[in-house]
C-alpha positions as CSV (number, residue, x, y, z in Angstrom):
1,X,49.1,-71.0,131.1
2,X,45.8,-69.1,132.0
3,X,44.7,-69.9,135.8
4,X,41.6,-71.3,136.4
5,X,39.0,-71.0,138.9
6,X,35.7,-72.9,139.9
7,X,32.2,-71.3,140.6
8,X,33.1,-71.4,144.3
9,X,36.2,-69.8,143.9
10,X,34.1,-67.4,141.3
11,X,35.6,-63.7,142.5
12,X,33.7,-60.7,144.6
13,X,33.4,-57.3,143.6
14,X,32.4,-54.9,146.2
15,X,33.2,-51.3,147.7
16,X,35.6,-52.5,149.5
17,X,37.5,-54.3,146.6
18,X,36.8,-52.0,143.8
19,X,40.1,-50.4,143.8
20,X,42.3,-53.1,143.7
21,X,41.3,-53.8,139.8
22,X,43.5,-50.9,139.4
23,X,46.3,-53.7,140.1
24,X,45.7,-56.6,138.0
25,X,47.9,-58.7,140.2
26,X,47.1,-57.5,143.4
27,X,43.3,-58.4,142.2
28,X,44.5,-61.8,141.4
29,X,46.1,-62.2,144.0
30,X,44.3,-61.5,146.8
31,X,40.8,-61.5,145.4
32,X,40.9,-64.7,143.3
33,X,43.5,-67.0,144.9
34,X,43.2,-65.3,148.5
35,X,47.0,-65.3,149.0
36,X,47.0,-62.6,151.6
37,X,50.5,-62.1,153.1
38,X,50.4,-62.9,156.6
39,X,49.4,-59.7,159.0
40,X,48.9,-59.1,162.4
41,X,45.7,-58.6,164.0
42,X,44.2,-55.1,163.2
43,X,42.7,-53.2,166.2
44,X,40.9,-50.3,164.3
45,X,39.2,-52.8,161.5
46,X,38.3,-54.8,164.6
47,X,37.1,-51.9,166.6
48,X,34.9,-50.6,163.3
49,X,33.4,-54.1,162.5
50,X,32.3,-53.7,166.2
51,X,30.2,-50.4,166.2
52,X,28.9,-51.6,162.3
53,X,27.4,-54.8,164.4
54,X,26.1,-52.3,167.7
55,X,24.5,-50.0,165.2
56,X,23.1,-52.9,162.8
57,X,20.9,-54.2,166.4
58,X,19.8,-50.6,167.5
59,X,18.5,-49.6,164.2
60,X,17.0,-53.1,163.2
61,X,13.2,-53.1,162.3
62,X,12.6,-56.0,164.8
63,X,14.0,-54.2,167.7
64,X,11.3,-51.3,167.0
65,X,10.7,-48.5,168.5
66,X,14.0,-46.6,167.1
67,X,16.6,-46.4,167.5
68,X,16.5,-48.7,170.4
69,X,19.1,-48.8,173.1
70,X,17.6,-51.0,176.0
71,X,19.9,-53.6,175.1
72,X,23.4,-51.4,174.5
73,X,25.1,-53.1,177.1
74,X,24.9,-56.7,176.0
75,X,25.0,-56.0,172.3
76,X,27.8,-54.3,173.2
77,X,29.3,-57.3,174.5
78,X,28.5,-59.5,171.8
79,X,30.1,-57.0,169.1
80,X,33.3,-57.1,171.0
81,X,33.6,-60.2,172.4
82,X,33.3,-61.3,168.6
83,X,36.5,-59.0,167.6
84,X,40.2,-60.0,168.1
85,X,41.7,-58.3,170.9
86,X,44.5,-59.6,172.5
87,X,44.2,-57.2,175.7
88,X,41.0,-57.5,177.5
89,X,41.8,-54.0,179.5
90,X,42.1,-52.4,176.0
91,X,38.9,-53.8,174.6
92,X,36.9,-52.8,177.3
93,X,38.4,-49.5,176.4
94,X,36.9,-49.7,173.2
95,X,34.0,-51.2,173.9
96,X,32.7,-48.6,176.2
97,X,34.6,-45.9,173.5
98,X,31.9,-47.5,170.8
99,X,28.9,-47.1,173.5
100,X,29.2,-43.7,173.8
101,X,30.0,-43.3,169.6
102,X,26.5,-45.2,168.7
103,X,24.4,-43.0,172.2
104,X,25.6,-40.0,170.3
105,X,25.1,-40.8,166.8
106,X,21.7,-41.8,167.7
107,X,20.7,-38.7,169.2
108,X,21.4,-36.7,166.0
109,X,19.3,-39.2,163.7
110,X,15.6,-37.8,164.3
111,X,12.8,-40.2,164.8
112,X,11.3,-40.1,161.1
113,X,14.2,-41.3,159.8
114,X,15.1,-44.4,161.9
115,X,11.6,-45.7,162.2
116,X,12.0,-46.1,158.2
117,X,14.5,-48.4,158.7
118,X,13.8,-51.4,156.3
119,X,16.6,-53.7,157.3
120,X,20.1,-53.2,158.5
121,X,23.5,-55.1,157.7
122,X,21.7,-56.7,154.3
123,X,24.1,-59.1,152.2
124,X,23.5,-58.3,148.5
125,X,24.8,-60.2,145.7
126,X,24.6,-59.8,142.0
127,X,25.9,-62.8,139.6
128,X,27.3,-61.3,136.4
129,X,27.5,-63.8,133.2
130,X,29.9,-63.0,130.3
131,X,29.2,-65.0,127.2
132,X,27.4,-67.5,129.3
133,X,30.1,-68.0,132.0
134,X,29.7,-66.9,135.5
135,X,32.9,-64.3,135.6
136,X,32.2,-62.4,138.8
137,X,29.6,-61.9,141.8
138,X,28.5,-58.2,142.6
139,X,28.5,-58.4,146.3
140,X,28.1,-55.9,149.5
141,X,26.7,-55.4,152.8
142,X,23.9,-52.7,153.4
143,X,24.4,-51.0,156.9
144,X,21.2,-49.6,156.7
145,X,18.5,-49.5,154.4
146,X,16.0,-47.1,155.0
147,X,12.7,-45.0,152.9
148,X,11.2,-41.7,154.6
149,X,7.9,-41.9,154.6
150,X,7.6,-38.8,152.6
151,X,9.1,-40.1,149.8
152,X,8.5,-43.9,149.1
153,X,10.2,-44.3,145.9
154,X,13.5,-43.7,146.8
155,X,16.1,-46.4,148.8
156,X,18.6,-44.9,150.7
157,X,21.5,-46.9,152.4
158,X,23.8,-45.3,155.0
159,X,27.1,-46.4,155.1
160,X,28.7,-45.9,158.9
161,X,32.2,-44.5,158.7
162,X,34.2,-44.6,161.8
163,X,37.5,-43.9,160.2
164,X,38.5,-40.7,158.5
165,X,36.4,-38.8,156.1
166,X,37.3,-40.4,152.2
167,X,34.3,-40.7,149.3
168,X,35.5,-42.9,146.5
169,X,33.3,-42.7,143.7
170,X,34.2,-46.3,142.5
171,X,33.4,-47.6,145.8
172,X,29.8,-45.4,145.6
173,X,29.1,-46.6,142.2
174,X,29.2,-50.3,143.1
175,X,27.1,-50.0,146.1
176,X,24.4,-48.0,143.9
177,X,24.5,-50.1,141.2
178,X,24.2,-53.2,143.1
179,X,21.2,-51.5,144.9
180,X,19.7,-50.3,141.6
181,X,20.1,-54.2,140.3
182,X,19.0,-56.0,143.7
183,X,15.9,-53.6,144.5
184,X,14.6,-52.5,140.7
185,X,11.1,-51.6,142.4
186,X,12.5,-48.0,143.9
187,X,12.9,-45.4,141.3
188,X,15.6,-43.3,143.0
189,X,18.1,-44.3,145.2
190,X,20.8,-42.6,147.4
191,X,23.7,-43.4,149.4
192,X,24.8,-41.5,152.9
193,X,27.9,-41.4,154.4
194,X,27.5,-41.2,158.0
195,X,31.4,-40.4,159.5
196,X,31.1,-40.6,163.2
197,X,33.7,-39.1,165.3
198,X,34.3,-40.4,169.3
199,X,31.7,-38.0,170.7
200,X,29.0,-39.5,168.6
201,X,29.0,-36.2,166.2
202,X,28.0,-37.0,162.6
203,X,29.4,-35.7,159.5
204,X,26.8,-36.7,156.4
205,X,28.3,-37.3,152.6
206,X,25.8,-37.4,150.5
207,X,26.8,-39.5,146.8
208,X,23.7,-40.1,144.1
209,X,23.1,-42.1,141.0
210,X,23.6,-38.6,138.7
211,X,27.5,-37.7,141.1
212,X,28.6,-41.5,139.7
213,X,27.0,-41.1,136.2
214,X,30.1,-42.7,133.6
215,X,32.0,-44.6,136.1
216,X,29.9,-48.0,136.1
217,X,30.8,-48.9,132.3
218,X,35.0,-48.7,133.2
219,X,35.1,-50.4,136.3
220,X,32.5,-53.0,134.1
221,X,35.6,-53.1,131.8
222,X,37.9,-52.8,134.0
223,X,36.8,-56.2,135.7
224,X,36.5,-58.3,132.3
225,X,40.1,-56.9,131.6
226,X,41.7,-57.9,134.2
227,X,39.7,-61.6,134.8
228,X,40.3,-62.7,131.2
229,X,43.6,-62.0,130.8
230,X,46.3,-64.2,130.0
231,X,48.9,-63.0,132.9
232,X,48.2,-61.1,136.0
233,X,51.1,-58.0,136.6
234,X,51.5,-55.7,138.4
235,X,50.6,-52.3,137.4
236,X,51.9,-49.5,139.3
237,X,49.7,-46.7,140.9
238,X,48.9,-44.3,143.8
239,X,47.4,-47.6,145.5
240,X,50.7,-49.2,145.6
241,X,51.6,-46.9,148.9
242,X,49.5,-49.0,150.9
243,X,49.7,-52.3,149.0
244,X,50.6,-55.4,150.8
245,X,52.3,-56.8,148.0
246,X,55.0,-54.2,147.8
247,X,57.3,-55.7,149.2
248,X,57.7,-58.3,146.2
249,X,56.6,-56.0,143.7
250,X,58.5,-53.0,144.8
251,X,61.5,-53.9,146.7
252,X,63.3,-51.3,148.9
253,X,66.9,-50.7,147.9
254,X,69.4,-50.0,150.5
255,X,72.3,-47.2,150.0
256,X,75.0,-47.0,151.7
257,X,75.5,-43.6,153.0
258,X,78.9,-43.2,151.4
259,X,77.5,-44.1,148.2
260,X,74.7,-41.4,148.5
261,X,77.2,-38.4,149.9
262,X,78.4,-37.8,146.8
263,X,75.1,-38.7,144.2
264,X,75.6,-35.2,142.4
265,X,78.9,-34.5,142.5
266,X,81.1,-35.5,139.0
């Protein structure tokens, strides 16, 4: 029988969750239901959400002049105090490791730029109907909106990056075409990745409209496919490596040693 679901329970799309439609199961699973298997606290997602929620005060409008770091310190603080850390010697560690990351990368973002902040850590959210019926929610989180003043019809959003440097183009092309959809009044619009490294020293990405140009209508496909199907199975690909739902999908198979001395031998 075909699982249901209710408007509340209505599914998210985002950067973040893109890639598991490449799994129709693992979509269902952990996207629709929520059946996450359990898993220890995470240190480095804890530590990123961190320096996302430093950044998000330092660069917001209402804290103008920018960036603005009279405040570091408790902001700081709040970030981490916030996260799950079970040692309070290592997340003072980190917290003082994400002070210096966000003093650098504000001294290599020039003045023009920050002061055109329009809004930092924006929710966005995009309803999509299929025949009527609400079938998924386009959803994301801004870090940083932001328009030079020397070129007001363009939106660009930079996307902080503490980990290592990875573009995914199906990630891009849902935060651009939620942008393009949310904000319809700019006529260009541009997303940065900003990967910052423990000194504060910035590596910029660059990904446009025209670099995800043919994606949007699969991954629009894609998403129909796999939330109007029948059954929910798994399909095997590179993402599997990392999947938590290996285990069950994939189970490993033990070999005896004397059984695997002799494999090519007849």
């Amino acid at each position: 029988m075909k699982q249901e679901y209710t408007a509340l329970a209505t599914p998210h799309i985002s950067p973040t969750s893109v890639n598991d439609l490449a799994c129709s199961k693992r979509f269902w699973t952990l996207r629709v239901l929520k059946q996450w298997p359990p898993r220890p606290p995470q240190t480095y997602s804890a530590f990123g959400t961190a320096v996302h929620a430093i950044s998000a005060r330092v660069f917001d409008p209402k804290n103008s002049p920018l960036p603005n770091l009279d405040h570091l310190e408790i902001w700081a603080r709040e970030a981490f105090f916030k996260a799950r850390y079970a040692d309070r010697d290592a997340r003072q560690r980190d917290m003082d490791r994400a002070k210096r990351m966000v003093v650098g990368y504000t001294q290599q973002i020039d003045c023009e730029e920050a002061e055109g902040t329009i809004a930092t850590e924006r929710p966005m959210h995009v309803p999509i109907f299929v025949d009527g019926r609400l079938l998924f929610v386009l959803s994301c989180v801004a870090d940083r909106l932001l328009v030079h003043a020397n070129d007001p019809d363009t939106l660009v959003v930079v996307d902080l990056k503490t980990g290592k440097p990875k573009i995914e183009l199906d990630q891009s092309c849902v935060a651009l075409a939620i942008l393009k959809m949310t904000m319809p009044g700019y006529a260009r619009f541009v997303l940065h990745y900003d990967w910052i490294d423990e000194g504060g020293r910035v590596d910029r990405d660059t990904v446009t409209t025209a670099d995800v140009k043919g994606i949007w209508p699969r991954i629009l496909s894609r998403a129909v496919e796999v939330l109007t199907a029948e059954e929910h199975l798994s399909e095997p690909n590179p993402g599997c490596v990392y999947c938590c739902l290996r285990p069950s999908c994939q189970p490993e198979v033990g070999v005896a040693l004397d059984d695997a001395t002799d494999l090519f031998e007849e």
